[in-house]
C-alpha positions in Angstrom: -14.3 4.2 -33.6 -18.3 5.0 -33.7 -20.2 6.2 -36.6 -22.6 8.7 -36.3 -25.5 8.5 -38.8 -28.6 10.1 -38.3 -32.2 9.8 -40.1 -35.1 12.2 -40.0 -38.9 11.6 -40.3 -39.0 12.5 -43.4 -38.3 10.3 -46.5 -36.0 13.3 -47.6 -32.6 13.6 -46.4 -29.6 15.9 -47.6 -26.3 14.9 -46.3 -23.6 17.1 -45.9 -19.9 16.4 -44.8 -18.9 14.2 -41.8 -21.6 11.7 -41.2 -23.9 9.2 -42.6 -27.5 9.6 -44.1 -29.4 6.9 -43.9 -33.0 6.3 -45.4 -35.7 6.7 -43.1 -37.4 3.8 -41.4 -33.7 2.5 -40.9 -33.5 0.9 -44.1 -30.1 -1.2 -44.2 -28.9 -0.7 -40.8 -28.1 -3.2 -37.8 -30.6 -3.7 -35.1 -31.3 -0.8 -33.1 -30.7 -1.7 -29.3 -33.5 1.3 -28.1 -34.3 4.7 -28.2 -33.4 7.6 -25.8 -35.8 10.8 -25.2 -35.2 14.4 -25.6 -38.2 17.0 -24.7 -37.0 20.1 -25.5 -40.4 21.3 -24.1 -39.6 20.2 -20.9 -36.9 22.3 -19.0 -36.0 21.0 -15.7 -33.6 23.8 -14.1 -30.1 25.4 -15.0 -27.1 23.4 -15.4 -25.1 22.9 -12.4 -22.8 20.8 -14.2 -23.4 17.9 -10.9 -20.3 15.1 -12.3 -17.5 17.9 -12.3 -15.8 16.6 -9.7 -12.9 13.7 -9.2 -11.5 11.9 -5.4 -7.8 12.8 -5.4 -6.4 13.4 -8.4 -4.7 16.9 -7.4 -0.7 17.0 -6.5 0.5 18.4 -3.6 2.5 21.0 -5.4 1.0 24.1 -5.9 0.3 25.0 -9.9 2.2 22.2 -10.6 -1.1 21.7 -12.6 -1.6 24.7 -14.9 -4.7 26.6 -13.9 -7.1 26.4 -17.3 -7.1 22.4 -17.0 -9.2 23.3 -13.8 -11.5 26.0 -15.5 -11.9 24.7 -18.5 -13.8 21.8 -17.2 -15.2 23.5 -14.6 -13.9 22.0 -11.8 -16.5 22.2 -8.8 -15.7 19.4 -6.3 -12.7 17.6 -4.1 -12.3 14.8 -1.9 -9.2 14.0 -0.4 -7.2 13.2 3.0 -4.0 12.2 2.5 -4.2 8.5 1.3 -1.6 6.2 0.1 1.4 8.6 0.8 4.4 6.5 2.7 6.3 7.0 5.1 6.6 9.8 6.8 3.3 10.9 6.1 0.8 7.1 6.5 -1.6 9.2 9.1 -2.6 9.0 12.8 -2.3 5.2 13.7 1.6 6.1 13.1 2.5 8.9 15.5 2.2 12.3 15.4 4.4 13.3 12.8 2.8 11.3 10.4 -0.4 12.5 10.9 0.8 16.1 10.7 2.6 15.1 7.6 -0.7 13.4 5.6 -3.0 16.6 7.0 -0.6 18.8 5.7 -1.1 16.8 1.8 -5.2 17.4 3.2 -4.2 21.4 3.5 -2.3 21.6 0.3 -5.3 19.9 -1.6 -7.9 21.8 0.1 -6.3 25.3 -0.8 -6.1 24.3 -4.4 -9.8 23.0 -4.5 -10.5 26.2 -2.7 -8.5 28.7 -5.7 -11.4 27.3 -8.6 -14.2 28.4 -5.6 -14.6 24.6 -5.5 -16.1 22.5 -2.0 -13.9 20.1 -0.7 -14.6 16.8 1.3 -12.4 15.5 4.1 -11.9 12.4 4.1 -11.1 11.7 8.1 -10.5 7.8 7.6 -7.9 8.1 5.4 -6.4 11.0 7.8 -6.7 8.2 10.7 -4.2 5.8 8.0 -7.5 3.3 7.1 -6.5 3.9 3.4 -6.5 0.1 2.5 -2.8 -0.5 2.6 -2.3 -2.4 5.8 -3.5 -4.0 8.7 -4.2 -1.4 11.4 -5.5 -0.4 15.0 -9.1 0.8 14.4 -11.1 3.4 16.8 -12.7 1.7 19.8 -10.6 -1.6 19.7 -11.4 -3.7 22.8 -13.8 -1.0 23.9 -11.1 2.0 24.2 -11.8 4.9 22.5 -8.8 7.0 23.8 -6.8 7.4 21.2 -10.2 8.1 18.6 -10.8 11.1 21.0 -7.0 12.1 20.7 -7.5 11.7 17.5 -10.7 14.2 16.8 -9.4 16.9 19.2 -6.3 16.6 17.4 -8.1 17.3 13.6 -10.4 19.5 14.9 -7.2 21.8 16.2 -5.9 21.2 13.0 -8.4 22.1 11.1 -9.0 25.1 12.8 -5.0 25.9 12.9 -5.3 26.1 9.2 -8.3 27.8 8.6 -9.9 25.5 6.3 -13.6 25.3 7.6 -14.9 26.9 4.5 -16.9 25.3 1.8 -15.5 21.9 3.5 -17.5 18.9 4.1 -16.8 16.6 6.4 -16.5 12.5 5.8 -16.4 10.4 9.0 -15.4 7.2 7.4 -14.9 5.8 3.7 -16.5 2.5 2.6 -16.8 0.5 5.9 -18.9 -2.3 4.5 -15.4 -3.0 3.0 -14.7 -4.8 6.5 -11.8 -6.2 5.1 -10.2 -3.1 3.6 -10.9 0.4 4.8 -12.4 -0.4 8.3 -11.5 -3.8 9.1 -14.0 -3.9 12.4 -18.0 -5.1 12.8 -20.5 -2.8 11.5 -21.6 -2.6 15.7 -18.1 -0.8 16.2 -18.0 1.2 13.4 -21.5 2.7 14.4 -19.8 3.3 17.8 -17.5 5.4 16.0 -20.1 7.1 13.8 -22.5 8.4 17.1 -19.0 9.7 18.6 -17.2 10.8 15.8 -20.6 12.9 14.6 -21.2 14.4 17.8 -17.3 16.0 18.5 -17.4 17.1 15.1 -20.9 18.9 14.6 -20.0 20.6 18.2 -16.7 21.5 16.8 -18.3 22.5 13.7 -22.1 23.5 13.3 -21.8 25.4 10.2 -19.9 22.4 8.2 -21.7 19.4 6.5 -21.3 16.1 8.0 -21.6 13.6 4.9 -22.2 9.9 5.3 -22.6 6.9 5.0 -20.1 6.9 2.4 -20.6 2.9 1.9 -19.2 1.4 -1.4 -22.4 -0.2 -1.9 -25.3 0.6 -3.0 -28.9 0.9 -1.1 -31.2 -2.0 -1.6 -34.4 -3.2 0.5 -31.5 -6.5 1.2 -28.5 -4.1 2.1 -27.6 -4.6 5.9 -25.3 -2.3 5.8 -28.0 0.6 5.2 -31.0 -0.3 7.2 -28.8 -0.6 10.9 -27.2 2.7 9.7 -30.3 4.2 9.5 -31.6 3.2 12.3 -28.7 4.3 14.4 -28.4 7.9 12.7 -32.3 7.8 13.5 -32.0 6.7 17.0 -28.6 8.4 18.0 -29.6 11.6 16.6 -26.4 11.7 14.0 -28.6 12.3 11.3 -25.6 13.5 8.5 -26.8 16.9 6.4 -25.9 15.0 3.0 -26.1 11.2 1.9 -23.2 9.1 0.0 -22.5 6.1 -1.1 -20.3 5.2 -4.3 -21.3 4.2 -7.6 -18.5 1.6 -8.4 -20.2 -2.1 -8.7 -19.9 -2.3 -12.4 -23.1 -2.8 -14.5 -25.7 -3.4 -11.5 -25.0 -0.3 -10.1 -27.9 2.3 -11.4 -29.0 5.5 -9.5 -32.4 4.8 -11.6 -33.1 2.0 -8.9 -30.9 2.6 -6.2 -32.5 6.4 -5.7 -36.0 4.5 -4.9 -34.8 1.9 -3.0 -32.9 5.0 -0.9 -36.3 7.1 -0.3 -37.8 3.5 0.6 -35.4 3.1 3.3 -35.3 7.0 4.3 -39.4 6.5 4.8 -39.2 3.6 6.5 -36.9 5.3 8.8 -39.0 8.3 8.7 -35.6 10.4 8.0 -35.6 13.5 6.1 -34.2 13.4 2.7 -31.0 15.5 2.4 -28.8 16.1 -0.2 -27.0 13.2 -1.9 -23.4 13.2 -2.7 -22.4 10.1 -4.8 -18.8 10.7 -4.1 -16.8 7.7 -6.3 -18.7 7.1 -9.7 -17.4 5.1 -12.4 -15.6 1.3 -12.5 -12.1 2.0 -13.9 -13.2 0.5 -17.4 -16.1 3.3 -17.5 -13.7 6.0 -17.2 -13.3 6.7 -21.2 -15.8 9.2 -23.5 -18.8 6.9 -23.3 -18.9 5.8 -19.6 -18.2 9.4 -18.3 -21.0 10.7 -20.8 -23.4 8.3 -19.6 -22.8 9.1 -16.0 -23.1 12.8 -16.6 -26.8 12.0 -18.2 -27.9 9.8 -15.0 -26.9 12.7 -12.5 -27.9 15.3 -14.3 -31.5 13.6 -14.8 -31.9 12.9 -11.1 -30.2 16.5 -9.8 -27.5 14.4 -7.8 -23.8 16.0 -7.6 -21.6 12.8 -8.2 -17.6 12.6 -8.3 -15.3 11.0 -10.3 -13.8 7.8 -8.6 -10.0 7.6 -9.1 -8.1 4.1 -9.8 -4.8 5.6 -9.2 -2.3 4.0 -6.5 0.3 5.7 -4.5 1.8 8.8 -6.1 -0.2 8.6 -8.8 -3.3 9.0 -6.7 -2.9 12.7 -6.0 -2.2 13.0 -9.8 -3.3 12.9 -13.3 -7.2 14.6 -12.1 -8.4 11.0 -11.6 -7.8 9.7 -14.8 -8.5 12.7 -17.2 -4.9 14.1 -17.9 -1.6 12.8 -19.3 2.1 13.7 -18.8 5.7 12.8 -20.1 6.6 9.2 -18.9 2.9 8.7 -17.2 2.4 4.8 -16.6 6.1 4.1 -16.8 8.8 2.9 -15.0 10.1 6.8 -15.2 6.9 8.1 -14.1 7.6 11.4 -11.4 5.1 12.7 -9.3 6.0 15.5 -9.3 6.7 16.2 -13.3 4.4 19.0 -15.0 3.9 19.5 -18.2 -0.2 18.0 -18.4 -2.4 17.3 -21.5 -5.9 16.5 -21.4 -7.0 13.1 -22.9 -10.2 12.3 -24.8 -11.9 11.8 -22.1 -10.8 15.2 -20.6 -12.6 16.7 -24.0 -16.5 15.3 -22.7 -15.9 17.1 -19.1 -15.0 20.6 -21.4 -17.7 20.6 -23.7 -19.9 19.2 -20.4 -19.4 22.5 -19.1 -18.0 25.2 -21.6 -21.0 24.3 -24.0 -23.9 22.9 -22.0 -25.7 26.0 -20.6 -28.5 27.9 -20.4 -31.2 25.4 -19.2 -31.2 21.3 -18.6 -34.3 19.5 -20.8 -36.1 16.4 -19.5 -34.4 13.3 -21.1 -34.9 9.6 -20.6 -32.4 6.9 -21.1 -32.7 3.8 -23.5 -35.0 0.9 -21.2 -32.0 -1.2 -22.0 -30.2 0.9 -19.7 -26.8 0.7 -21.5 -27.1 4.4 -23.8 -27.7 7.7 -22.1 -28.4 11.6 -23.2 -28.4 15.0 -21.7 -29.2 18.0 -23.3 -29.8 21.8 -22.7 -31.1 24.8 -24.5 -31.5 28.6 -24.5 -33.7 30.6 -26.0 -32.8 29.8 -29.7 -33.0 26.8 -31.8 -29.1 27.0 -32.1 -28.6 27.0 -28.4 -29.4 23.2 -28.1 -26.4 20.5 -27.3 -26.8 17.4 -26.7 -24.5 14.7 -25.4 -24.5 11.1 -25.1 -22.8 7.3 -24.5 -22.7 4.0 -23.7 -21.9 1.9 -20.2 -19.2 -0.1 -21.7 -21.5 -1.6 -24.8 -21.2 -1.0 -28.3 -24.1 -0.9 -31.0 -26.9 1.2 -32.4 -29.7 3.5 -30.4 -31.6 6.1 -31.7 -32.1 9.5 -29.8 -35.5 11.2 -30.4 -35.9 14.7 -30.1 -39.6 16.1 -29.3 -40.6 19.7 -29.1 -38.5 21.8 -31.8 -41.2 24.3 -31.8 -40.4 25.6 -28.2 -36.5 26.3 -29.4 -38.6 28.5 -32.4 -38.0 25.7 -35.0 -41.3 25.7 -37.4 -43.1 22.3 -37.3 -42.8 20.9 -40.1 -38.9 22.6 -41.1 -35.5 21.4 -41.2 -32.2 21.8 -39.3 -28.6 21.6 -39.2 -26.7 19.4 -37.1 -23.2 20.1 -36.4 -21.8 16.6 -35.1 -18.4 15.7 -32.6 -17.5 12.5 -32.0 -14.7 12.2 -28.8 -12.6 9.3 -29.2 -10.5 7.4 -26.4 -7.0 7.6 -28.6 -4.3 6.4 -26.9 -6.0 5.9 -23.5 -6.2 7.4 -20.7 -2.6 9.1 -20.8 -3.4 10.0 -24.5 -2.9 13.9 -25.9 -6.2 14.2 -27.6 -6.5 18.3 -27.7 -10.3 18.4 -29.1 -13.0 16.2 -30.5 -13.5 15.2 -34.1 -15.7 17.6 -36.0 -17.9 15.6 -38.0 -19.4 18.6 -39.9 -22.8 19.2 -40.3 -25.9 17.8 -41.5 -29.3 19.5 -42.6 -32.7 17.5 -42.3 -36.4 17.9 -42.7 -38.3 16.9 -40.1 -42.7 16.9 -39.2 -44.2 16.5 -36.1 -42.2 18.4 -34.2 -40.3 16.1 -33.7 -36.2 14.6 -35.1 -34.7 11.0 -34.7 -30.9 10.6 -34.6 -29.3 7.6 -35.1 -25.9 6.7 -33.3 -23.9 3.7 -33.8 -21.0 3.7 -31.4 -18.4 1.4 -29.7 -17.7 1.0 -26.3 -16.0 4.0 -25.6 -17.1 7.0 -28.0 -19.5 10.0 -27.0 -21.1 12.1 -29.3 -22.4 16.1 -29.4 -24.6 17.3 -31.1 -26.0 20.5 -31.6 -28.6 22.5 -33.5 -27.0 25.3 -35.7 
């Protein structure tokens, strides 16, 4: 597990229980890797806690998860449609009763999502059957788009028959630069289907957003994919009212230069920016303590709502809250999807203190240049309001976190304060029972200058709090 050790600017330090003191001017300590920023001068707007959100992950029972693993983590966001279920219930492509069958897992999901006042995001590919599984009849094969119309007219009724037109956003495809998974045609065809899809849908539905392109890649000045999307949507007139794409390329894959390269694009298309939606964040080895913490600080820096991706197959899809939950006989041979009886693992614990603890208002940050160690942190009024949270993208090592204007949180310049530490540990992985963080006590430092350093050595999949008390 991580240490935590922190130094202040002074040559004076008093330790108290639970961490480290170490002499300023990091005298004998490892290399530190690079600093993150704090500004606790700079506010930058009020917590909307953007990364509280997860694809799948909910059963198709109602309750069958109990209500307060949903609130206490501030559930927010959805995106589901059905995918992976078998037989009889693999989508459109397979009759009729199928496709009422996987809507109806579509329905269940959306009226959970809806009970925690949460937006939900229909994903219509998987609704067709393109859920990766199989080889299948895609809209407008050999020019004839009959049974793509059948198939809208038929969703649109159902969507309507079941009322769930509120707070729902609408996905016309998932990933289709995967040509050889989720859409399996040319990227020509598929904008076909885009232009006719969009326009049957915002007729049908004028008040809903249309979300897109949904592509697993990222945007780049080199990206194909993008610039003939663009230039359809721009041509066509099937501009959507948010942008996606997903966040799952492993180490490359950086919304601190993927945002540019977007607005580069969107202004050489002269297209209007629109909301952005990163709807699948998070390789499955980034989805412990560090990694989620990490990708809460990038959204929350850049204002972008982002949702957990989910590495789950089959039943366990539609289960486990995409990888923050565990349950009796979860990963086994005896595993049920429909058993109860839920506990949240350590990674579980960042999302609750993400959103039980960080209020009041978000502070400019910056990450380590490195890019591998990340912070966020928000304040109130006090000095004791402050929180701060922070991790690694899968590395392991030493960064140091400076913390600029303590006067604006009433903290006297020079003065000391407390830090109460928590370190949240990956036990047991992802279907661990960790019920809360370690406390690692408290720590009181001087400091001049306005200004603190703390010092974090960690492993690859430990976060740290920390807050002013």
């Amino acid at each position: 597990m991580g240490v935590l050790q922190v130094v202040s600017l002074l040559a004076s330090v008093v330790a108290a229980a639970g961490a480290a003191a170490v002499a300023p001017h990091h005298a004998h300590r490892s290399p530190v890797l690079g600093t993150a920023t704090i500004n606790l001068a700079r506010p930058i707007g009020t917590p909307q806690h953007l990364a509280a959100g997860f694809l799948y992950g909910i059963p198709d029972t109602p309750d069958q998860v109990r209500d307060h693993f949903y609130t206490e983590m501030g559930f927010n966001y959805g995106r589901a449609g059905g995918s992976q279920l078998g037989s009889p219930a693999r989508g459109w492509v397979y009759g009729t009763i199928e496709f009422n069958n996987r809507f109806a897992s579509a329905v269940s999901n959306y009226k959970t999502i809806r009970k925690y006042g949460a937006t939900m995001q229909l994903l219509i590919a998987d609704i067709w059957g393109a859920d990766g599984t199989a080889k299948i009849e895609m809209p407008g094969d050999n020019g004839n788009w009959t049974n793509y119309d059948n198939f809208l007219t038929a969703l649109i009724d159902a969507i309507n028959s079941n009322d769930i037109t509120t707070s729902l956003d609408i996905e016309i495809w998932n990933e289709p630069d995967l040509t050889n998974v989720f859409w399996q045609r040319t990227q020509d065809q598929y904008l076909q289907m885009w232009g006719r899809g969009y326009a049957r849908l915002r007729a049908a539905f004028p008040r809903n957003s249309i979300t897109g392109p949904c592509l697993a890649s990222s945007p780049s000045a080199t990206n194909a994919w993008y610039e003939a999307y663009l230039q359809f949507v721009k041509t066509n007139n099937t501009v959507p009212d948010s942008y996606c794409w997903h966040l799952e390329s492993g180490s490359g894959d950086d919304i601190k230069v993927t945002l540019p390269a977007f607005d580069a694009l969107l202004e050489k298309y002269a297209l209007p920016s629109k909301p952005l939606v990163l709807n699948e964040y998070g390789v499955k080895a980034e989805q412990q303590p560090g990694g989620s913490s990490w990708y809460i600080s990038r959204l929350e820096r850049y204002g972008v709502r982002g949702l957990r991706g989910n590495w789950g197959s089959n039943g366990a899809l539609h289960d486990y809250f995409a990888g923050l939950l565990g349950k009796p006989n979860a990963g086994t041979s005896s595993y049920s999807l429909t058993q109860a009886g839920y506990w949240g693992n350590g990674e579980y614990n960042v999302y609750k203190y993400y959103y039980q603890n960080m209020t009041g208002q978000r502070v400019q940050t910056i990450g380590s240049p490195d890019g591998l160690f990340d912070v966020f942190a928000t304040k109130g009024k006090a000095y004791n309001s402050v929180k701060m949270l922070c991790g690694t993208r899968l590395a392991a090592g030493n960064w140091d976190i400076l913390v600029t204007g303590l006067s604006s949180v009433g903290l006297p310049s020079p003065g000391s304060v407390t830090v109460l530490s928590h370190q949240f540990n990956y036990t047991d992985g992802e279907f661990g029972n960790v019920p809360a963080p370690i406390d690692q006590g408290t720590t009181t430092y001087k400091y001049k200058k306005d200004q603190l350093l703390l010092h974090v050595s960690t492993d690859k999949t430990s976060a740290y709090a920390f807050e002013f008390v």
